[in-house]
N, C-alpha and C positions, 0 to 999 in steps of 0.2 A: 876657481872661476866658474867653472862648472855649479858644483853649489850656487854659488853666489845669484846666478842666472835663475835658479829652479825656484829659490824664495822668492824673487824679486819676479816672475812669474804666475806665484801665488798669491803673494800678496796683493797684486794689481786686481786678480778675479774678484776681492772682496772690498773693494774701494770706491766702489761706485757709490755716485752723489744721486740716488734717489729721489726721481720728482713722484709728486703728490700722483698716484694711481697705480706706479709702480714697485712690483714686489720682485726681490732678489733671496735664488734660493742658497743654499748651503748646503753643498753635495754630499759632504763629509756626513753629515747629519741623515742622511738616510737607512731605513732601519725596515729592513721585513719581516711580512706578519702570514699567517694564516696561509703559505704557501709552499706548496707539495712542490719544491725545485725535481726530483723526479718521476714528475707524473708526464705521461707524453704530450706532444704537442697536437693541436692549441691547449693552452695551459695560460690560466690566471693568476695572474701575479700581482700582489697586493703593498704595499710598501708605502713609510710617511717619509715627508721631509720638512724638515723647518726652513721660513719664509721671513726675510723683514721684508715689509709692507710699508707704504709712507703714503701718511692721510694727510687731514687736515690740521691736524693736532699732535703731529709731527711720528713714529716708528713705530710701529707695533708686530709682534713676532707669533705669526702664526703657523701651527702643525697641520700640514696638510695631508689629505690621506688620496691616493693615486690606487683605481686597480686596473691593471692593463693586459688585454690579451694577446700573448705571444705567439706568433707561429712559428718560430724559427729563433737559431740561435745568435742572426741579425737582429731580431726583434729586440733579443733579452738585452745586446749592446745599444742599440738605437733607440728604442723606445718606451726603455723601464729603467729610467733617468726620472730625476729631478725637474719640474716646469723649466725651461731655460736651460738644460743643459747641454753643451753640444758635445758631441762626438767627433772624432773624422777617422778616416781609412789609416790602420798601420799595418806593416809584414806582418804581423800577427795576426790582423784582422781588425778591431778599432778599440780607441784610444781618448781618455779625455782631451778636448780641445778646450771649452771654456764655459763659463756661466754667464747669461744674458738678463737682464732685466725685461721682468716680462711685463705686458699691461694687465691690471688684476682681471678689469671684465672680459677680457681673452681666457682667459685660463682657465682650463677643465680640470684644475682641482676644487674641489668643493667649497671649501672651507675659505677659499680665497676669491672663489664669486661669491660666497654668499657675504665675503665683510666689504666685498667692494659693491654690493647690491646697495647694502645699507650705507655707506660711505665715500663712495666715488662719485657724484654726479658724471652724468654721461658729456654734459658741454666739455669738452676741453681738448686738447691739441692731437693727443692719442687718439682719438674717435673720429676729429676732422679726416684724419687722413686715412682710419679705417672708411669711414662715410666715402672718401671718395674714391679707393681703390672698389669701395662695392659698387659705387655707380657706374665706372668704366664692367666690371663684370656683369653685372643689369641689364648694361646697353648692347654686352656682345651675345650675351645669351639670349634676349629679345631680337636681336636680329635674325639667326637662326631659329628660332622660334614662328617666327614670322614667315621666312621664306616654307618653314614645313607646314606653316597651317595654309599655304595655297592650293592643298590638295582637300577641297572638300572634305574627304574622310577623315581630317586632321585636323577642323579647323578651329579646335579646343587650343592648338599651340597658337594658334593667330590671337586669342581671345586672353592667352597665358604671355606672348611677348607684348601684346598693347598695354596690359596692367602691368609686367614689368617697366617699361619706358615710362609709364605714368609713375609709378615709386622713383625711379630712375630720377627723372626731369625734376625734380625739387630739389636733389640733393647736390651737397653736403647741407644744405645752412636749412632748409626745408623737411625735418624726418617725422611727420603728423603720419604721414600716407605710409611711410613704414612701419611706424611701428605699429600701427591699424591694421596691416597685412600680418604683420608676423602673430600679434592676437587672434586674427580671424582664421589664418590658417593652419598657427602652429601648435597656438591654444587651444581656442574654441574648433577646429577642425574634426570633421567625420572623419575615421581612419578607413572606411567604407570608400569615399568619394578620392583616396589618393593614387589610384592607377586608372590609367586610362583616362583624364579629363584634367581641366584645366587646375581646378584645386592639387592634384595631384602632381601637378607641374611645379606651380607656385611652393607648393611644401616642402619638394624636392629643394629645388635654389632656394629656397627662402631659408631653410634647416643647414643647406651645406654652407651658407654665406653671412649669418647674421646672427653669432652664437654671442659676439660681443655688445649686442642690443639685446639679447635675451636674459629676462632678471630671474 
């Protein structure tokens, strides 16, 4: 029975029905490269894993390449995984729990933003609900924004929360004013002008929040 449990366990991880944007990885398939496992920490850790991906024109299987810096031997379990992979706590310490289907223009493997750059349109069901989870974060960091630009000496964040609420207020079904900010700030942006001032605001949220608008 036991057996019986651990297949029928496995085989459910790789059953997923794949909609158009999303990619599922294959943990098994993971393979390291070019990395000193005893060099001290922090230490870079470099490793592929293979991905099916579902387009428009139906599966395609891409090798992706992850390099991640570790600080700890939490890190090496938690965060030098597969896109999608989870972990949880065991007596030991942790343990694989499951593989998630990721969104491709999420994903900070390379190789898998750059086929969903060329092949994902950004309209679709995934993005609505990224779009609107960013506009509630938008509207709470402009408010705070807001109240600290009341002190004169500050009032870069009053001028940083108005322009966020203005991206904010259009979205989901509105993202002109977005993605115009994230060109002007995160692209075309002085590295000069980001501490201390409003650009330097905007770069900040705009970089930690809207990597899945970024092509």
């Amino acid at each position: 029975m036991k057996l019986f449990l651990f297949i029928t366990i496995i085989f459910t991880q790789y059953t997923y029905a794949l909609e158009i944007g999303e990619c599922l990885a294959n943990p098994d398939s993971k393979k390291y490269f070019d990395t000193d496992f005893h060099a001290p920490y922090p230490k870079l850790i470099s490793f592929t894993c293979r991905y099916k991906c579902m387009g428009e024109r139906g599966e395609v299987d891409i090798l992706g390449t992850s390099k991640i810096e570790s600080f700890s031997t939490n890190d090496d379990a938690k965060k030098i995984v597969c896109d999608g992979v989870k972990v949880k706590n065991a007596p030991w310490g942790f343990e694989f729990d499951k593989v998630e289907p990721i969104y491709s223009h999420s994903s900070r493997v390379r190789e898998i933003k750059e086929w969903a750059n060329l092949n994902i349109d950004h309209n679709n069901k995934f993005e609505y609900d990224l779009l609107i989870k960013l506009k509630e974060t938008l509207v709470a960091v402009a408010n705070s924004y807001q109240i600290a630009g009341q002190n004169p000496q500050y009032a870069y964040f009053k001028e940083a929360g108005d322009e966020l609420l203005s991206i904010a207020q259009a979205l989901p079904d509105d993202t002109r004013e977005l993605d115009h900010a994230i060109k002007k700030y995160l692209i075309d942006s002085n590295s000069d002008l980001r501490n201390g001032s409003k650009e330097g605001l905007l770069y900040g949220v705009l970089s930690g929040n809207t990597y899945f608008r970024q092509d």
